[in-house]
C-alpha positions as CSV (number, residue, x, y, z in Angstrom):
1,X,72.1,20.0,25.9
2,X,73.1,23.3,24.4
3,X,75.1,23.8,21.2
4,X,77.9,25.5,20.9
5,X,76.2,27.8,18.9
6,X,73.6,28.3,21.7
7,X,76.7,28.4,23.9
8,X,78.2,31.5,22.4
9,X,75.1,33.6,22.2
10,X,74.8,32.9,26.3
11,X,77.8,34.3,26.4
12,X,77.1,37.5,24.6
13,X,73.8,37.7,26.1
14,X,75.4,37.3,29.8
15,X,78.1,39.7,28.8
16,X,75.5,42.3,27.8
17,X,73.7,42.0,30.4
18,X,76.8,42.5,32.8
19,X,76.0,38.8,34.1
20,X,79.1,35.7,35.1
21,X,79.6,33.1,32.4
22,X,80.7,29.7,32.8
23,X,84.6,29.3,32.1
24,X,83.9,25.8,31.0
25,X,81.1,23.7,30.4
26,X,81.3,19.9,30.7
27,X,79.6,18.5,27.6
28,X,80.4,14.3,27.6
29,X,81.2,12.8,30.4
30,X,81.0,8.9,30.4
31,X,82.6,6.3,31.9
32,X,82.1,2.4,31.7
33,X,83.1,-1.1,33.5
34,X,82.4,-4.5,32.8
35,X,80.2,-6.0,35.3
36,X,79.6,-9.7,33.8
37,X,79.8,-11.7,30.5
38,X,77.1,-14.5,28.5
39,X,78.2,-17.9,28.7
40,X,78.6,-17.6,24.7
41,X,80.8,-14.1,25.5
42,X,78.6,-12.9,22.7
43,X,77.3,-10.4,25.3
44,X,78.4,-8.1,28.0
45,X,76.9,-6.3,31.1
46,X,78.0,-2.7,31.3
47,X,78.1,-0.7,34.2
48,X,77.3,3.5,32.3
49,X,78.2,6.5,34.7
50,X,77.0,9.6,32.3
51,X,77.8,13.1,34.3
52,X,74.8,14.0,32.3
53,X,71.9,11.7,33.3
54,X,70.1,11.2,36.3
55,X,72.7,8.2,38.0
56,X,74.0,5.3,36.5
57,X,72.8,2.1,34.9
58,X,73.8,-1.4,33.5
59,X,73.1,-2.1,30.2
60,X,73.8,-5.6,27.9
61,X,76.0,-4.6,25.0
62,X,76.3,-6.9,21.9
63,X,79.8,-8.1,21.5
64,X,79.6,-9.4,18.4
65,X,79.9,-8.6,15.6
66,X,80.5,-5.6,16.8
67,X,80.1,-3.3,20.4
68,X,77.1,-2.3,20.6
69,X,73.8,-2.1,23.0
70,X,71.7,-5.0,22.8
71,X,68.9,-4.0,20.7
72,X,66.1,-5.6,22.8
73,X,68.1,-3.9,26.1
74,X,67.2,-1.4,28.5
75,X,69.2,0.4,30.9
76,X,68.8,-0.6,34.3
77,X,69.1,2.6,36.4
78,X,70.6,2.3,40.4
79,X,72.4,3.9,42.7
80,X,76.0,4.1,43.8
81,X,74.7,2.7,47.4
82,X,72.6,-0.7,46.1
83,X,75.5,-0.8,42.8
84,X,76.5,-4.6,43.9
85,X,73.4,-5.6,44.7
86,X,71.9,-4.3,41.5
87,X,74.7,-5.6,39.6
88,X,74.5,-9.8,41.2
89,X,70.4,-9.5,40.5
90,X,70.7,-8.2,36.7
91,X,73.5,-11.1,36.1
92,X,71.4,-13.8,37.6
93,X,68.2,-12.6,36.0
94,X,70.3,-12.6,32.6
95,X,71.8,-15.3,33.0
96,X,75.3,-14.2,32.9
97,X,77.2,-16.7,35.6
98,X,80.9,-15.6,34.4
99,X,80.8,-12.1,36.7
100,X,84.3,-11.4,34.8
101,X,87.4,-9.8,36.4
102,X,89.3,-6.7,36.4
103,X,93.2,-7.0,36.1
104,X,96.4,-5.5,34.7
105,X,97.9,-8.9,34.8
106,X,97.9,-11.8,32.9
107,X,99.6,-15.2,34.2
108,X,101.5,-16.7,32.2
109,X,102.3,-19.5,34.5
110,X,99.2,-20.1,37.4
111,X,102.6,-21.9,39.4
112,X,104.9,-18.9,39.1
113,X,103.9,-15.7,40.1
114,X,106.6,-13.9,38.3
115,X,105.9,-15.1,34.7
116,X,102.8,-12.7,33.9
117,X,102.0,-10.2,31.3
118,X,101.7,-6.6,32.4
119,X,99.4,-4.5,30.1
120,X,99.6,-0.6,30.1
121,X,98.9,2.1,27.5
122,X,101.3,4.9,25.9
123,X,101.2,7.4,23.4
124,X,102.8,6.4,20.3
125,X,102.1,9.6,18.1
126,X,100.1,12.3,18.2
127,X,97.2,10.6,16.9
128,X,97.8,6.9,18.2
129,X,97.8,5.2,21.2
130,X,99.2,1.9,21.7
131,X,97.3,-0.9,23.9
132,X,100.7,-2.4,25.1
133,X,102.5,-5.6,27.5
134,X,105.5,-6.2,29.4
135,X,106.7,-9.2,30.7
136,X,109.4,-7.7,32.4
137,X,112.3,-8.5,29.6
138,X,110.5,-7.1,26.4
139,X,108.0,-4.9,25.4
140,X,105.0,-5.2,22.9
141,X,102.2,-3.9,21.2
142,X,98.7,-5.8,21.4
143,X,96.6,-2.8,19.6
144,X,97.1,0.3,17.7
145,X,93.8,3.0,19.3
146,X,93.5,6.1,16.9
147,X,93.1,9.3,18.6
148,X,90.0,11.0,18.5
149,X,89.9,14.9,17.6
150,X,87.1,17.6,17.9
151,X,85.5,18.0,14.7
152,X,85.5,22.5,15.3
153,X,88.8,22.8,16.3
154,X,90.9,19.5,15.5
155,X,92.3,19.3,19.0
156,X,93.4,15.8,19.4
157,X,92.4,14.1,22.8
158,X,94.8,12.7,25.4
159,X,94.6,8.8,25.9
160,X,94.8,6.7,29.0
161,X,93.9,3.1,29.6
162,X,91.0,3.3,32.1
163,X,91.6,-1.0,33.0
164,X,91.2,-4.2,31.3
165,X,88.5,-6.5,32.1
166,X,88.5,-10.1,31.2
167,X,86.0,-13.3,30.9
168,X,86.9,-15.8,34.1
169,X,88.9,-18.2,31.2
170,X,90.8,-15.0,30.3
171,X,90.4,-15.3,26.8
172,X,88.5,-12.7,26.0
173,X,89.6,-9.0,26.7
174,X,88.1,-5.6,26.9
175,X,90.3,-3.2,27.3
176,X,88.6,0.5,28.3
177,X,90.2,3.2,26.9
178,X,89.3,6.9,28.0
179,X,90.0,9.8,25.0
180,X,89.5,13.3,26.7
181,X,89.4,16.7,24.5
182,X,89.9,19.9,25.6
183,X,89.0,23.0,23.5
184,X,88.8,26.0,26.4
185,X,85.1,26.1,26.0
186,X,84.0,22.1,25.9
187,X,85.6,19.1,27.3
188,X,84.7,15.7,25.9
189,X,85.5,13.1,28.6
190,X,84.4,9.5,27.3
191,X,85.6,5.9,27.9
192,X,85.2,3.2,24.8
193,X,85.8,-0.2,24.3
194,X,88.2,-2.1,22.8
195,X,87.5,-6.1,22.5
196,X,90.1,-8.6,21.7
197,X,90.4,-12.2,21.9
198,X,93.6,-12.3,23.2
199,X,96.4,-14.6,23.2
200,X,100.0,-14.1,24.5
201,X,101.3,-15.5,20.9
202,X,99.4,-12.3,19.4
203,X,101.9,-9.8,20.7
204,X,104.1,-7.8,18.7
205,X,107.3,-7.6,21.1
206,X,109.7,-4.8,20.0
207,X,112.9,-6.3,19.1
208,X,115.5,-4.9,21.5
209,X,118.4,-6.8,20.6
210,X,121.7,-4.5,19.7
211,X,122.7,-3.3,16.6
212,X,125.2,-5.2,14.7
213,X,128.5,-4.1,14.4
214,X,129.6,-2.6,11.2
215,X,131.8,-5.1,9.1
216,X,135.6,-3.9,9.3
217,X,136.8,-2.2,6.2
């Protein structure tokens, strides 16, 4: 991959030269989604779609004690076509029966439908993001996610929350959270993890309750 360094002398050479240069070139682009857990949840498997490499591939990340790939790993590469098939062969050979789950939604009550947690993300600042719940009456914070910013020009990145993933007993969490950057001439595109061992008690709700009223004078 070229530097930007590299990138700007293209771009005088091209101009010489009387030649079309790129508006924008793409320089990360990675997304990831949890395709299975280790009985322990010490482990996960990790679907990797990089813009940049030749298709995707499932890797094992170490989840504790701290995200990371497995050192002994390797990427499995596949493609899009054979991507379940690929996926239910690497968790059997690994020995990862808890296939995990996507979902927004946490139940609170397996009975009632309408008691569940609702998880979203928001901008709190300019340089945090807030992992975040409903349950329809209040709001709260789970986790505070500090904004990433280009190291050249200091642009800060915008945030989203890409989904949540959990282990089949729901008690651990991995929230995936994409930070894009845009500088005119690069973009940075690139999801990360965030892992929590969640537990509804955990939540900071935002105390919504009215103000007082001022004692008469």
């Amino acid at each position: 991959m070229l530097s930007r360094s590299m990138w700007a002398l293209v771009a005088v050479v091209a101009g010489l030269a009387g030649l079309p240069v790129m508006a924008q070139a793409q320089e990360v682009s990675i997304s990831f989604k949890i395709r299975g857990f280790s009985a322990d949840q010490k482990q996960m498997l990790v679907e990797i779609d990089d813009e940049n490499a030749a298709g995707p591939v499932l890797r094992v990340y170490d989840i504790e004690p701290q995200v990371a790939p497995a050192k002994k790993s390797q990427p499995i590469p596949f493609t899009k076509a054979d991507g379940p098939k690929a996926v239910r062969e690497a968790r059997k050979k690994l020995k990862f029966a808890d296939p995990g789950l996507e979902d927004m939604i946490y139940p609170l009550d397996p009975k009632d439908e309408t008691k569940s947690l609702s998880f979203f993300g928001l901008m709190a600042a300019k340089d945090r993001f807030v992992l975040a719940a409903t349950d329809k009456q209040r709001l709260g914070k789970v986790k505070d996610i500090p904004i990433k910013s280009d190291p050249e020009t200091k642009t800060l990145a915008k945030a989203n929350l890409r989904g949540v993933f959990w282990t089949a007993d729901r008690k651990l969490m991995v929230a995936v959270v994409n930070q894009k950057i845009e500088t005119g001439s690069f973009t940075s595109d690139k999801d990360e993890f965030h892992v929590i061992k969640f537990k509804p008690a955990d939540i900071q709700w935002v105390d919504n309750s009215p103000e007082p009223a001022p004692a008469p004078k």
